[in-house]
Rosetta silent file (secondary structure, phi, psi, omega in degrees, C-alpha in Angstrom):
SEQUENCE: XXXXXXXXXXXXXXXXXXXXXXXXXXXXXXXXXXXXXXXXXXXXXXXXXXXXXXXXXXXXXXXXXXXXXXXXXXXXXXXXXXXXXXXXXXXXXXXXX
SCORE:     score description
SCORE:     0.000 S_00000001
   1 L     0.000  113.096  163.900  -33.222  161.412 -222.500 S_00000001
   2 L   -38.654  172.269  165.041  -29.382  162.655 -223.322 S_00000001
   3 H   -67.725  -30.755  174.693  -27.343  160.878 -225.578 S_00000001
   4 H   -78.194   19.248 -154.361  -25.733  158.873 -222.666 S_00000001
   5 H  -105.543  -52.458  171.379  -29.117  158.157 -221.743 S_00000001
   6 H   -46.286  -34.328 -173.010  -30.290  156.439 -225.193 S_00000001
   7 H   -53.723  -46.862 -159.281  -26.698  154.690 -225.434 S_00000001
   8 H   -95.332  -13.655  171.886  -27.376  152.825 -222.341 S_00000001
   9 H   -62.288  -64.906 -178.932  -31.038  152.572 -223.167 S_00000001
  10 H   -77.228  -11.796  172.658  -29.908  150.274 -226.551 S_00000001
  11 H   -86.268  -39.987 -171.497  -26.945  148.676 -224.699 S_00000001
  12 H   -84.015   -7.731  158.603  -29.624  146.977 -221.757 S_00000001
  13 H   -72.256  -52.218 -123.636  -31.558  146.113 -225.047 S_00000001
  14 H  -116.433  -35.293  179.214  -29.215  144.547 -226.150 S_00000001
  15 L   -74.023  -39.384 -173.093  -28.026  142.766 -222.735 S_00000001
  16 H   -85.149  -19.569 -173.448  -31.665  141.612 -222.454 S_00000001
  17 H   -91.651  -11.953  120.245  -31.693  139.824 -225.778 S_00000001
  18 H   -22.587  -90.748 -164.584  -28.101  138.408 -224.615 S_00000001
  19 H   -61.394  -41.471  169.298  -29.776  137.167 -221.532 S_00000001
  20 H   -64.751  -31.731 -171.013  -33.177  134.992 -223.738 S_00000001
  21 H   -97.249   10.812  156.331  -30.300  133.428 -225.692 S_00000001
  22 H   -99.103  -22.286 -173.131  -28.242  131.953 -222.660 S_00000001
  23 H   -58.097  -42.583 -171.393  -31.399  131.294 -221.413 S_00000001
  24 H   -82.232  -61.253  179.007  -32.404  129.237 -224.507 S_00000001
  25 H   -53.124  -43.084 -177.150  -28.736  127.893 -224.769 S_00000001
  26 H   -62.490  -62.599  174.816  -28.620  126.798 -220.602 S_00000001
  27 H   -64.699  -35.924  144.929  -31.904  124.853 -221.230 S_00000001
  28 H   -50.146  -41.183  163.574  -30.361  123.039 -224.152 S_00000001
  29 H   -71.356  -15.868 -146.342  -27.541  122.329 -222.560 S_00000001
  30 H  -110.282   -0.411  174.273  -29.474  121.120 -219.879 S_00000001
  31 H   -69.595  -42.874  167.478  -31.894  118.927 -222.006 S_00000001
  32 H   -40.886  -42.201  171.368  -28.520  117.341 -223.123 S_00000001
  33 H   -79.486  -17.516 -174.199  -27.605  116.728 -220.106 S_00000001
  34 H   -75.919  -60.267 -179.495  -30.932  115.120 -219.090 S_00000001
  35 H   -54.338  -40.395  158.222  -30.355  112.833 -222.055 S_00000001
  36 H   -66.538   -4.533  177.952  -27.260  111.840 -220.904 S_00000001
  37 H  -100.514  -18.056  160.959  -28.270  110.926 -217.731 S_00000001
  38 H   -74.701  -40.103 -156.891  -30.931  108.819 -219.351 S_00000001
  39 H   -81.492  -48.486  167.586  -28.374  106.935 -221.253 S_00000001
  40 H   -45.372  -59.629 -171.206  -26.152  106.750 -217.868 S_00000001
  41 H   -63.865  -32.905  167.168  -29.493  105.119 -215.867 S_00000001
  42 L  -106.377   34.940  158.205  -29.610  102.269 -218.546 S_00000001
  43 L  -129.318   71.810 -175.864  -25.832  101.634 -218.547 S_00000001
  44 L   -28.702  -32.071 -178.085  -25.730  100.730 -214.494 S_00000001
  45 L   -97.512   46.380  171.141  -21.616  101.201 -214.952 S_00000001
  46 L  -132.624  121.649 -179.099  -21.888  104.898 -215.987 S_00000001
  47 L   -75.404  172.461 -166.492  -21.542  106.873 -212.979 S_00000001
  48 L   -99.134  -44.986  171.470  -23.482  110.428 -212.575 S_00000001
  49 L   -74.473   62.532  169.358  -20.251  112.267 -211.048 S_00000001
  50 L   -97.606   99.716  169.079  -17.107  111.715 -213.607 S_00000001
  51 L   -62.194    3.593  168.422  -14.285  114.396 -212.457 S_00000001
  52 L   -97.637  -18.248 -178.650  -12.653  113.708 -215.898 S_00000001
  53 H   -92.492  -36.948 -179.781  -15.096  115.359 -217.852 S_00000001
  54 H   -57.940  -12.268 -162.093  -15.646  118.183 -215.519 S_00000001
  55 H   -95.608  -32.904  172.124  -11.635  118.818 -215.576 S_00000001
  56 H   -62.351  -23.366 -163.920  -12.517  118.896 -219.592 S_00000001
  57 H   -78.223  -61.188  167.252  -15.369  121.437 -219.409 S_00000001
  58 H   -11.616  -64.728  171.875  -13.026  123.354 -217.479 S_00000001
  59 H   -84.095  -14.630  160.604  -10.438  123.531 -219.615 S_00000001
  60 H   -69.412  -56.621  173.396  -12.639  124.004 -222.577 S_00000001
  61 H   -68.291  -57.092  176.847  -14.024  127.420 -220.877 S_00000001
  62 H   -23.494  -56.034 -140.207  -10.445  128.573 -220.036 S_00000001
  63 H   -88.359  -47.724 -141.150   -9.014  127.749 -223.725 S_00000001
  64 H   -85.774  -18.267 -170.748  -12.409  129.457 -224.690 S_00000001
  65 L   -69.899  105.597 -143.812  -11.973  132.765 -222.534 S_00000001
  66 L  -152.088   18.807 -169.229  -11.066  136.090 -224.163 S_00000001
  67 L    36.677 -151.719  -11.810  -12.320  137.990 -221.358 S_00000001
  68 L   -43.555  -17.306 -156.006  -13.380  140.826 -219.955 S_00000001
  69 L   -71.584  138.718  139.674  -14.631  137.893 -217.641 S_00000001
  70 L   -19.682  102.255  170.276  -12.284  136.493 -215.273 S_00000001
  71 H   -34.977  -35.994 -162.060  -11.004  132.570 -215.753 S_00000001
  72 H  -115.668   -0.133  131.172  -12.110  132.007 -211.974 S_00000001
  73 H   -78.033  -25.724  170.378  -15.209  133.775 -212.825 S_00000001
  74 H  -100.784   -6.663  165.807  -16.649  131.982 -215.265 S_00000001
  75 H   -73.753  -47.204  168.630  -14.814  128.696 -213.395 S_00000001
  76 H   -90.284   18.886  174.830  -17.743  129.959 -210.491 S_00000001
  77 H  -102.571  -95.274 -119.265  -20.749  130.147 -213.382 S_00000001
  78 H   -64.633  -66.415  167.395  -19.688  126.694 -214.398 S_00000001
  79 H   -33.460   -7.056  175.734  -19.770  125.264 -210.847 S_00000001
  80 H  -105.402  -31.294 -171.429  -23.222  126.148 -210.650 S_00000001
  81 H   -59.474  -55.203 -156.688  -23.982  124.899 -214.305 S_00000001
  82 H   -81.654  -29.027 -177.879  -22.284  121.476 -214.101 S_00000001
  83 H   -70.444  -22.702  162.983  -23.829  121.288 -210.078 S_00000001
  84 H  -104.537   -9.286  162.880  -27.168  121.471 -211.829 S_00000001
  85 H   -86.265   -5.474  159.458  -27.122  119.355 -214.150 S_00000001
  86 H   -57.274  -38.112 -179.764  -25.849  116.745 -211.883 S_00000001
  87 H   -82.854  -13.494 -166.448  -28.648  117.336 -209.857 S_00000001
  88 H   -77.729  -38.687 -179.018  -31.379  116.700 -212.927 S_00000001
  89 H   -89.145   19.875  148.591  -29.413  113.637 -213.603 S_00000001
  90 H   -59.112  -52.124 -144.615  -29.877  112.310 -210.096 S_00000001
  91 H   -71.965   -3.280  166.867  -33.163  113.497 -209.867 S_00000001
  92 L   -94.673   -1.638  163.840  -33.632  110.525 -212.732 S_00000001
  93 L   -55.298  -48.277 -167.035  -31.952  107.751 -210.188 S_00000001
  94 L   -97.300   31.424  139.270  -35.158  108.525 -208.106 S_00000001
  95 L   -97.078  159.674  177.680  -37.547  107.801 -210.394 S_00000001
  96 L   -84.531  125.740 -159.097  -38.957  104.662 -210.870 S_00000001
  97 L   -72.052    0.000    0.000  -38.028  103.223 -214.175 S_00000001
């Protein structure tokens, strides 16, 4: 293996250990979110869908962005993020308390 060979050998190292710790973070976030959706099922007037916080997250990844990534790239990772945790706290609507 060349030197560009090793380079890219310790950069995909390095990308995989990158990828366990959003992995770790994403499941944290999403235990958070689970909790909050508990707290939401035993306050009947806290809705599951609030567009004010999502316009905050938003703007919290923007302010937070310092690229290379794209604002309206990481605006379509977050649409999948915030669409799943939306769905975990539904999926605690349909259980039986």
């Amino acid at each position: 293996m060349g030197k560009a060979g090793s380079e890219i050998e310790q950069l995909r190292q390095e990308i995989d250990e990158i990828d366990k710790a959003l992995v770790e973070l994403l499941n944290k976030r999403a235990s958070l979110s689970l909790r909050i959706g508990e707290l939401k099922r035993n306050d009947s007037q806290s809705a599951v869908y609030v567009p004010d916080r999502e316009i905050v997250v938003y703007s919290n990844i923007i302010s937070a962005n310092r690229g290379p990534l794209s604002d309206s790239a990481l605006k379509s990772i977050y649409d999948v993020i915030i669409e799943e945790s939306r769905r975990l706290q539904m999926s605690l609507y349909h259980r039986k308390r």
